[in-house]
C-alpha positions in Angstrom: 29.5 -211.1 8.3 28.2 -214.2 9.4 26.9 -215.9 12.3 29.7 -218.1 12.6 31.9 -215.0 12.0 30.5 -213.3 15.0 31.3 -215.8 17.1 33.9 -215.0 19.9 35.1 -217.4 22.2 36.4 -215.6 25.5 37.4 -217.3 28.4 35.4 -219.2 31.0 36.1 -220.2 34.3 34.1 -222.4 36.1 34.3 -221.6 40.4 32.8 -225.0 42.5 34.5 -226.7 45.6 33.5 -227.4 49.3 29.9 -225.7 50.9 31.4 -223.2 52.9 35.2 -222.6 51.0 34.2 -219.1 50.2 32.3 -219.8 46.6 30.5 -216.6 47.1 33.7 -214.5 48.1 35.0 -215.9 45.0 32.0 -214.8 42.8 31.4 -211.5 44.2 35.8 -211.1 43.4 35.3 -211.9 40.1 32.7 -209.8 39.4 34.4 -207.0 41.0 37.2 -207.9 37.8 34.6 -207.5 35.2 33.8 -211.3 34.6 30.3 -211.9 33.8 29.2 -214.3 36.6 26.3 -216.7 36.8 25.5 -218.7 40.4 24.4 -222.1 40.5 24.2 -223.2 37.2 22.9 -226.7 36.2 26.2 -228.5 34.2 24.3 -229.1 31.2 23.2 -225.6 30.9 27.1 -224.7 31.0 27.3 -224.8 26.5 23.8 -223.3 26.2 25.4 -220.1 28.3 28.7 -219.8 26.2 26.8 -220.2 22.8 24.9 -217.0 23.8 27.9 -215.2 25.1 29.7 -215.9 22.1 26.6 -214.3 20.3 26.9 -211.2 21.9 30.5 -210.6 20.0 33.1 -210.5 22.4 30.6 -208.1 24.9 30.6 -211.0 27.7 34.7 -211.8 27.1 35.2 -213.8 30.2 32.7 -215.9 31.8 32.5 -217.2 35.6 30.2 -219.9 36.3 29.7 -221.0 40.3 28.3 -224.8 39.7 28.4 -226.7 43.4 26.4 -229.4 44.9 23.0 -227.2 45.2 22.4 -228.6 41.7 21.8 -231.8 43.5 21.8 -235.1 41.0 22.5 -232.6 38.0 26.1 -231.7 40.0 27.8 -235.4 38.9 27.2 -234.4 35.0 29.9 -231.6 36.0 33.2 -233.9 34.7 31.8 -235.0 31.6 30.7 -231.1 30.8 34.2 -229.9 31.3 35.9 -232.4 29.3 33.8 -232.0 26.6 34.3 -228.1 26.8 37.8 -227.8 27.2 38.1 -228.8 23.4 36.7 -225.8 22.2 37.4 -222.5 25.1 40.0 -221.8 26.9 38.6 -223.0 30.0 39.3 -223.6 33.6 38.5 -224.5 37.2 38.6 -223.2 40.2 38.5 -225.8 43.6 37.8 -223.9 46.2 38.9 -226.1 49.9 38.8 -225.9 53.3 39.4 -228.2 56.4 36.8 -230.1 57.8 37.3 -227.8 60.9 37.3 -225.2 59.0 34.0 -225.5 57.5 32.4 -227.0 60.4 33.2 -223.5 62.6 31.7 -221.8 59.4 28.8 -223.5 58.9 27.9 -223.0 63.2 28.6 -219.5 62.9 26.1 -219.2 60.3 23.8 -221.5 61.8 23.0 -223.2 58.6 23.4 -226.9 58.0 24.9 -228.1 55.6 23.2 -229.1 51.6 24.2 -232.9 52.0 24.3 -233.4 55.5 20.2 -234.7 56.1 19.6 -236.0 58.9 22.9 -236.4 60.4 25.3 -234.3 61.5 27.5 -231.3 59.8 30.8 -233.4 59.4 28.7 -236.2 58.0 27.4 -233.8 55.1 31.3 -232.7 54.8 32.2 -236.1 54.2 29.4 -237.0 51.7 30.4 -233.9 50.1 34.1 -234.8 49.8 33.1 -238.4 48.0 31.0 -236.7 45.8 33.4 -233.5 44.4 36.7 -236.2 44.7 36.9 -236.5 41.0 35.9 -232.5 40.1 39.2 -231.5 42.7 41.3 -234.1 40.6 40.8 -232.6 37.4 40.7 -228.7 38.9 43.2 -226.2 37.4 43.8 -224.1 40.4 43.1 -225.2 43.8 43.0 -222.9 46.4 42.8 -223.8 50.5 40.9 -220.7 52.6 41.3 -222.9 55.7 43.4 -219.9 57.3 41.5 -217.0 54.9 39.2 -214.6 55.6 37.2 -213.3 53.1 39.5 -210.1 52.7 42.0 -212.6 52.1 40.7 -214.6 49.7 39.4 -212.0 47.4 43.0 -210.4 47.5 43.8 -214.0 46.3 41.1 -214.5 43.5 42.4 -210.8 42.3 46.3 -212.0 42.3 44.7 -215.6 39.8 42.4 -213.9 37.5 43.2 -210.5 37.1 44.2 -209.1 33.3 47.9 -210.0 32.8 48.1 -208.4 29.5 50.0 -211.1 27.1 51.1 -213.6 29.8 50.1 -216.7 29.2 51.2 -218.1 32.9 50.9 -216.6 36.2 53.6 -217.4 38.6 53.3 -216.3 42.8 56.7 -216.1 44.6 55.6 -216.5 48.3 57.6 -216.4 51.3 56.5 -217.7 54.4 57.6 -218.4 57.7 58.2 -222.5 58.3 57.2 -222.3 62.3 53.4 -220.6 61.0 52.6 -223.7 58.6 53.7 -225.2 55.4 51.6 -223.4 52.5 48.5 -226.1 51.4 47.9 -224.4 48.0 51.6 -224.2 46.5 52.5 -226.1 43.7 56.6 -226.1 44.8 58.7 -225.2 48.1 62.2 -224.4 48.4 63.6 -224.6 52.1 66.2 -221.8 53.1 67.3 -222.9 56.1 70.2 -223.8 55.2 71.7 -220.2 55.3 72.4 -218.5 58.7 69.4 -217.0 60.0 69.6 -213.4 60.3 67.5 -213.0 63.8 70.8 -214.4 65.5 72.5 -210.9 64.2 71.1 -208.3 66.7 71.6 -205.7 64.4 69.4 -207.4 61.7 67.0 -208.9 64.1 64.3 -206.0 63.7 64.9 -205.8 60.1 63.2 -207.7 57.3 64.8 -209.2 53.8 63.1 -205.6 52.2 66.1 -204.0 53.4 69.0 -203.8 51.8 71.9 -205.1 55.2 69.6 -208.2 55.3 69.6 -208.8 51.5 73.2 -208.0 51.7 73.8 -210.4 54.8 71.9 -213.3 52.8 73.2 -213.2 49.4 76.5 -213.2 50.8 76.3 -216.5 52.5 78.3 -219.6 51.0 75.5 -221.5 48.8 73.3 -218.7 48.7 73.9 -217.1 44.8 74.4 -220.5 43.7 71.0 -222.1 45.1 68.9 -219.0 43.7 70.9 -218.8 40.2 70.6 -223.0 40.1 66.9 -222.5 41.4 65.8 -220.3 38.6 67.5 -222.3 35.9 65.3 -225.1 36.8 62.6 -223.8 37.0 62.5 -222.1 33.5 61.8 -225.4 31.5 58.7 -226.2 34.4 56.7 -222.6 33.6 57.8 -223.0 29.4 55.6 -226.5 30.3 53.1 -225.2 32.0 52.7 -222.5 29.3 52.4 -225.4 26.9 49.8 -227.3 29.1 47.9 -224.3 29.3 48.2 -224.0 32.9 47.9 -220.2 33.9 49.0 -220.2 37.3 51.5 -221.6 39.6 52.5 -220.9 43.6 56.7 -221.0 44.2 56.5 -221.2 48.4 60.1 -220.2 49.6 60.3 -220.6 53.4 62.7 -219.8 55.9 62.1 -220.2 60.0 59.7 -217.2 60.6 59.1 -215.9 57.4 60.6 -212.4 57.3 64.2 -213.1 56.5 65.8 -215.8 54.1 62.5 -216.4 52.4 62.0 -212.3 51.7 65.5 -212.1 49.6 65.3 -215.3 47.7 61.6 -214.6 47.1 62.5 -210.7 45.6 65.8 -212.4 43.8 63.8 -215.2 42.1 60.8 -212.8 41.2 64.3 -211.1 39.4 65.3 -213.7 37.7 62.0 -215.4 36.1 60.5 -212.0 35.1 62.0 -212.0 32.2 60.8 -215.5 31.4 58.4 -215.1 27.8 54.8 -215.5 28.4 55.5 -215.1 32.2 54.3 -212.8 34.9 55.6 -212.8 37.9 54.6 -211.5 41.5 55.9 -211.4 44.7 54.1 -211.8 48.1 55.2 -212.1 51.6 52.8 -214.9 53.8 54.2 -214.2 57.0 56.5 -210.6 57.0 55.0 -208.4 59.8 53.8 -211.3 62.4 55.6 -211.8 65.7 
Protein backbone atom coordinates (compact mmCIF):
# COMPACT_ATOMS: atom_id res chain seq x y z
CA UNK A 1 0.00 0.00 0.00
CA UNK A 2 1.10 3.28 -0.43
CA UNK A 3 1.74 6.31 1.37
CA UNK A 4 -0.91 8.10 -0.21
CA UNK A 5 -3.07 5.04 0.38
CA UNK A 6 -2.58 5.27 4.01
CA UNK A 7 -3.71 8.39 4.31
CA UNK A 8 -6.98 8.99 6.34
CA UNK A 9 -8.60 12.10 6.65
CA UNK A 10 -10.77 12.14 9.95
CA UNK A 11 -12.45 14.99 11.16
CA UNK A 12 -11.08 18.18 12.76
CA UNK A 13 -12.46 20.63 14.78
CA UNK A 14 -10.89 23.66 15.62
CA UNK A 15 -12.22 25.24 19.38
CA UNK A 16 -11.12 29.33 19.78
CA UNK A 17 -13.46 32.22 20.89
CA UNK A 18 -13.42 34.87 23.83
CA UNK A 19 -10.50 34.59 26.92
CA UNK A 20 -12.54 33.33 29.43
CA UNK A 21 -15.75 31.56 27.34
CA UNK A 22 -14.72 28.26 28.76
CA UNK A 23 -11.94 27.15 25.92
CA UNK A 24 -10.57 24.81 28.42
CA UNK A 25 -13.96 23.29 29.65
CA UNK A 26 -14.42 22.69 26.01
CA UNK A 27 -10.99 20.90 25.58
CA UNK A 28 -10.97 18.88 28.57
CA UNK A 29 -15.04 17.72 27.03
CA UNK A 30 -13.61 16.81 24.09
CA UNK A 31 -11.06 14.83 25.30
CA UNK A 32 -13.26 13.16 27.54
CA UNK A 33 -15.11 11.97 23.91
CA UNK A 34 -12.00 10.46 22.55
CA UNK A 35 -10.88 13.49 20.26
CA UNK A 36 -7.25 13.91 20.08
CA UNK A 37 -6.79 17.49 21.49
CA UNK A 38 -3.86 19.89 21.01
CA UNK A 39 -3.90 23.53 23.08
CA UNK A 40 -2.68 26.56 21.71
CA UNK A 41 -1.57 25.76 18.46
CA UNK A 42 0.06 28.37 16.10
CA UNK A 43 -2.44 28.56 12.68
CA UNK A 44 0.16 27.69 10.45
CA UNK A 45 1.07 24.66 12.23
CA UNK A 46 -2.75 23.62 11.88
CA UNK A 47 -1.77 21.31 8.07
CA UNK A 48 1.62 20.14 9.51
CA UNK A 49 -0.69 18.41 12.51
CA UNK A 50 -3.34 16.76 10.15
CA UNK A 51 -0.64 15.50 7.72
CA UNK A 52 0.81 13.52 10.60
CA UNK A 53 -2.53 12.33 11.88
CA UNK A 54 -3.46 11.26 8.62
CA UNK A 55 -0.04 9.19 8.77
CA UNK A 56 -1.00 7.41 11.69
CA UNK A 57 -3.93 5.54 9.55
CA UNK A 58 -7.13 6.51 10.95
CA UNK A 59 -5.51 6.01 14.87
CA UNK A 60 -6.07 9.92 15.63
CA UNK A 61 -9.79 9.95 13.71
CA UNK A 62 -10.91 13.22 15.03
CA UNK A 63 -8.76 15.98 15.82
CA UNK A 64 -9.55 19.17 18.27
CA UNK A 65 -7.32 22.00 18.04
CA UNK A 66 -7.83 25.05 20.76
CA UNK A 67 -6.14 28.07 18.63
CA UNK A 68 -7.00 31.65 20.57
CA UNK A 69 -5.33 34.86 20.93
CA UNK A 70 -2.27 33.48 23.08
CA UNK A 71 -0.72 32.95 19.70
CA UNK A 72 -0.39 36.63 19.57
CA UNK A 73 0.40 38.10 15.83
CA UNK A 74 0.39 34.32 14.57
CA UNK A 75 -3.73 34.26 15.77
CA UNK A 76 -4.84 36.72 12.50
CA UNK A 77 -3.38 33.87 10.06
CA UNK A 78 -6.38 31.77 11.62
CA UNK A 79 -9.05 32.78 8.61
CA UNK A 80 -6.85 32.19 5.80
CA UNK A 81 -5.79 28.58 7.45
CA UNK A 82 -9.37 27.50 7.71
CA UNK A 83 -10.39 28.39 4.30
CA UNK A 84 -7.71 26.86 2.84
CA UNK A 85 -8.41 23.59 4.92
CA UNK A 86 -11.92 23.25 4.58
CA UNK A 87 -11.24 22.06 0.91
CA UNK A 88 -9.70 19.06 1.86
CA UNK A 89 -11.28 17.74 5.74
CA UNK A 90 -14.29 17.81 6.93
CA UNK A 91 -13.65 20.60 9.15
CA UNK A 92 -15.24 22.94 11.62
CA UNK A 93 -15.29 25.65 14.26
CA UNK A 94 -16.23 26.08 17.34
CA UNK A 95 -16.86 30.06 18.83
CA UNK A 96 -17.03 29.86 22.12
CA UNK A 97 -18.85 33.61 23.64
CA UNK A 98 -19.64 35.17 26.61
CA UNK A 99 -20.91 38.69 27.72
CA UNK A 100 -18.66 41.27 28.50
CA UNK A 101 -20.01 40.87 32.13
CA UNK A 102 -19.68 37.72 31.97
CA UNK A 103 -16.11 37.48 31.34
CA UNK A 104 -15.22 40.46 33.32
CA UNK A 105 -16.67 38.49 36.77
CA UNK A 106 -14.58 35.61 35.43
CA UNK A 107 -11.50 36.99 34.84
CA UNK A 108 -11.81 38.84 38.81
CA UNK A 109 -12.57 35.68 40.22
CA UNK A 110 -9.48 34.33 38.94
CA UNK A 111 -7.59 37.22 39.48
CA UNK A 112 -5.89 37.09 36.19
CA UNK A 113 -5.87 39.84 33.61
CA UNK A 114 -6.70 39.54 30.60
CA UNK A 115 -3.95 38.39 27.32
CA UNK A 116 -4.78 41.78 25.36
CA UNK A 117 -5.83 44.00 27.98
CA UNK A 118 -1.92 45.76 28.75
CA UNK A 119 -2.00 48.43 30.46
CA UNK A 120 -5.48 49.22 30.68
CA UNK A 121 -8.25 47.81 32.14
CA UNK A 122 -10.09 44.21 31.75
CA UNK A 123 -13.07 45.50 29.51
CA UNK A 124 -10.52 47.27 27.38
CA UNK A 125 -8.61 43.82 26.66
CA UNK A 126 -12.36 42.41 26.01
CA UNK A 127 -12.95 44.86 23.53
CA UNK A 128 -9.54 44.58 21.73
CA UNK A 129 -10.26 41.09 21.78
CA UNK A 130 -13.76 41.37 20.14
CA UNK A 131 -12.15 43.53 16.99
CA UNK A 132 -9.62 41.15 16.69
CA UNK A 133 -11.72 37.53 16.65
CA UNK A 134 -14.85 39.62 14.60
CA UNK A 135 -14.12 37.89 11.40
CA UNK A 136 -13.11 34.17 13.08
CA UNK A 137 -16.99 34.42 14.90
CA UNK A 138 -18.41 35.27 11.25
CA UNK A 139 -17.16 32.40 9.63
CA UNK A 140 -17.63 29.93 12.93
CA UNK A 141 -19.87 26.78 12.37
CA UNK A 142 -21.30 26.43 15.78
CA UNK A 143 -21.39 29.27 18.22
CA UNK A 144 -22.15 28.72 21.53
CA UNK A 145 -22.87 31.53 24.43
CA UNK A 146 -21.74 30.26 28.28
CA UNK A 147 -22.81 33.73 29.52
CA UNK A 148 -25.41 31.75 31.91
CA UNK A 149 -23.16 28.28 31.91
CA UNK A 150 -21.19 26.81 34.29
CA UNK A 151 -18.67 24.53 33.44
CA UNK A 152 -20.96 21.46 34.24
CA UNK A 153 -23.18 23.01 31.86
CA UNK A 154 -21.15 23.55 29.19
CA UNK A 155 -19.42 20.24 28.99
CA UNK A 156 -23.04 18.63 29.07
CA UNK A 157 -23.35 20.97 25.90
CA UNK A 158 -19.94 20.18 24.09
CA UNK A 159 -21.10 16.37 24.74
CA UNK A 160 -24.80 16.96 23.09
CA UNK A 161 -22.48 18.88 19.63
CA UNK A 162 -19.75 16.42 19.18
CA UNK A 163 -20.63 13.30 20.38
CA UNK A 164 -20.68 10.03 17.81
CA UNK A 165 -24.09 10.15 16.02
CA UNK A 166 -23.51 7.11 14.17
CA UNK A 167 -24.57 7.90 10.34
CA UNK A 168 -26.25 11.41 10.95
CA UNK A 169 -24.87 13.74 9.07
CA UNK A 170 -26.90 16.80 11.09
CA UNK A 171 -27.52 17.24 14.64
CA UNK A 172 -30.66 18.97 15.53
CA UNK A 173 -31.53 20.25 19.54
CA UNK A 174 -35.22 20.77 20.33
CA UNK A 175 -35.14 23.09 23.41
CA UNK A 176 -37.75 24.39 25.38
CA UNK A 177 -37.44 27.24 27.48
CA UNK A 178 -39.31 29.44 29.52
CA UNK A 179 -39.83 33.21 27.71
CA UNK A 180 -39.86 35.21 31.37
CA UNK A 181 -35.99 33.43 32.07
CA UNK A 182 -34.44 34.81 28.71
CA UNK A 183 -34.55 34.37 25.04
CA UNK A 184 -31.95 31.49 24.17
CA UNK A 185 -28.46 33.51 22.51
CA UNK A 186 -27.14 30.34 20.86
CA UNK A 187 -30.38 29.07 18.85
CA UNK A 188 -30.42 29.08 15.34
CA UNK A 189 -34.67 29.29 15.21
CA UNK A 190 -37.58 30.07 17.85
CA UNK A 191 -41.04 29.19 17.68
CA UNK A 192 -43.32 31.23 20.31
CA UNK A 193 -46.24 29.17 21.95
CA UNK A 194 -47.99 31.54 23.54
CA UNK A 195 -50.60 31.61 21.59
CA UNK A 196 -52.16 28.41 23.18
CA UNK A 197 -53.89 28.73 26.73
CA UNK A 198 -51.40 28.40 29.29
CA UNK A 199 -51.85 25.51 31.39
CA UNK A 200 -50.69 27.17 34.97
CA UNK A 201 -54.26 28.89 34.78
CA UNK A 202 -55.73 25.07 35.16
CA UNK A 203 -55.21 24.36 38.90
CA UNK A 204 -55.24 20.88 38.29
CA UNK A 205 -52.26 21.13 35.72
CA UNK A 206 -50.49 23.91 37.45
CA UNK A 207 -47.94 21.48 39.36
CA UNK A 208 -47.66 19.32 36.39
CA UNK A 209 -45.24 19.63 33.55
CA UNK A 210 -45.73 18.91 29.49
CA UNK A 211 -43.96 15.20 30.51
CA UNK A 212 -47.15 14.22 31.57
CA UNK A 213 -49.56 12.91 29.70
CA UNK A 214 -53.14 15.50 31.05
CA UNK A 215 -50.82 18.47 30.04
CA UNK A 216 -49.87 16.97 26.68
CA UNK A 217 -53.42 16.06 26.37
CA UNK A 218 -54.62 19.65 27.44
CA UNK A 219 -52.12 21.26 24.74
CA UNK A 220 -52.52 19.26 21.80
CA UNK A 221 -56.11 19.65 22.06
CA UNK A 222 -56.12 23.40 21.73
CA UNK A 223 -57.50 25.08 18.41
CA UNK A 224 -54.17 25.78 16.27
CA UNK A 225 -52.17 23.56 18.20
CA UNK A 226 -51.85 20.16 15.78
CA UNK A 227 -51.85 22.35 12.96
CA UNK A 228 -48.85 24.75 14.06
CA UNK A 229 -46.68 21.57 15.11
CA UNK A 230 -47.71 19.42 11.87
CA UNK A 231 -47.11 22.91 9.63
CA UNK A 232 -43.90 23.55 11.85
CA UNK A 233 -42.22 20.29 10.99
CA UNK A 234 -43.18 20.42 7.36
CA UNK A 235 -41.08 23.46 7.14
CA UNK A 236 -38.57 22.72 8.62
CA UNK A 237 -37.73 19.48 6.74
CA UNK A 238 -36.31 21.32 3.53
CA UNK A 239 -34.05 23.78 6.24
CA UNK A 240 -32.12 20.50 7.90
CA UNK A 241 -32.04 18.53 4.05
CA UNK A 242 -30.01 22.12 3.43
CA UNK A 243 -28.07 22.20 6.17
CA UNK A 244 -27.11 18.53 5.44
CA UNK A 245 -26.08 19.73 2.06
CA UNK A 246 -24.07 22.70 3.42
CA UNK A 247 -22.39 20.50 5.66
CA UNK A 248 -23.66 22.04 8.65
CA UNK A 249 -23.80 19.39 11.55
CA UNK A 250 -25.71 21.03 14.07
CA UNK A 251 -28.68 23.20 14.57
CA UNK A 252 -30.69 24.58 17.98
CA UNK A 253 -34.89 24.64 17.41
CA UNK A 254 -35.76 27.02 20.77
CA UNK A 255 -39.56 26.52 21.37
CA UNK A 256 -40.71 28.78 24.19
CA UNK A 257 -43.74 29.19 26.13
CA UNK A 258 -44.13 31.76 29.36
CA UNK A 259 -42.08 29.68 32.02
CA UNK A 260 -40.85 26.97 30.23
CA UNK A 261 -42.45 23.85 31.68
CA UNK A 262 -45.69 23.65 29.73
CA UNK A 263 -46.44 24.57 26.01
CA UNK A 264 -42.77 24.54 25.13
CA UNK A 265 -42.34 20.73 26.77
CA UNK A 266 -45.25 19.14 24.38
CA UNK A 267 -44.37 20.90 21.13
CA UNK A 268 -40.67 20.35 21.94
CA UNK A 269 -41.38 16.12 22.56
CA UNK A 270 -44.01 16.36 19.37
CA UNK A 271 -41.54 18.03 17.02
CA UNK A 272 -38.48 15.82 18.29
CA UNK A 273 -41.52 13.11 16.89
CA UNK A 274 -41.89 14.29 13.88
CA UNK A 275 -38.21 15.19 12.54
CA UNK A 276 -36.75 11.91 13.86
CA UNK A 277 -37.45 10.27 11.08
CA UNK A 278 -35.86 12.92 8.94
CA UNK A 279 -32.69 10.98 6.77
CA UNK A 280 -29.30 11.92 7.90
CA UNK A 281 -31.04 13.52 11.06
CA UNK A 282 -30.65 13.10 14.74
CA UNK A 283 -32.68 14.58 16.87
CA UNK A 284 -32.63 15.35 20.72
CA UNK A 285 -34.77 16.82 23.07
CA UNK A 286 -33.81 19.12 26.06
CA UNK A 287 -35.74 21.07 28.48
CA UNK A 288 -33.86 24.90 29.40
CA UNK A 289 -36.05 25.80 32.07
CA UNK A 290 -38.45 22.57 33.40
CA UNK A 291 -37.91 22.28 37.15
CA UNK A 292 -37.26 26.25 38.02
CA UNK A 293 -39.72 28.20 40.04
Amino acid sequence: MSEAEDRQPGEVLIVTGMSGAGRSTAANALEDLDWYVVDNLPPRMLKPLLELTELAGGAVPRVAVVVDVRGRDLFTELPAVTRALRDARQLRVLFLDASDDALVRRFESVRRPHPLQGDGTILDGIRRERQRLAPVREGADVLVDTSALNVHQLSSRIVELFSEEGAARHTVTIMSFGFKYGLPTDVDMVADMRFLPNPFWNEALRPLTGQDAAVQEFVLAQPGATEFIDAYASALTPVLAGYQRENKRHSVIAVGCTGGKHRSVVTAGELAERLSSQPGVAVRVTHRDLGRE
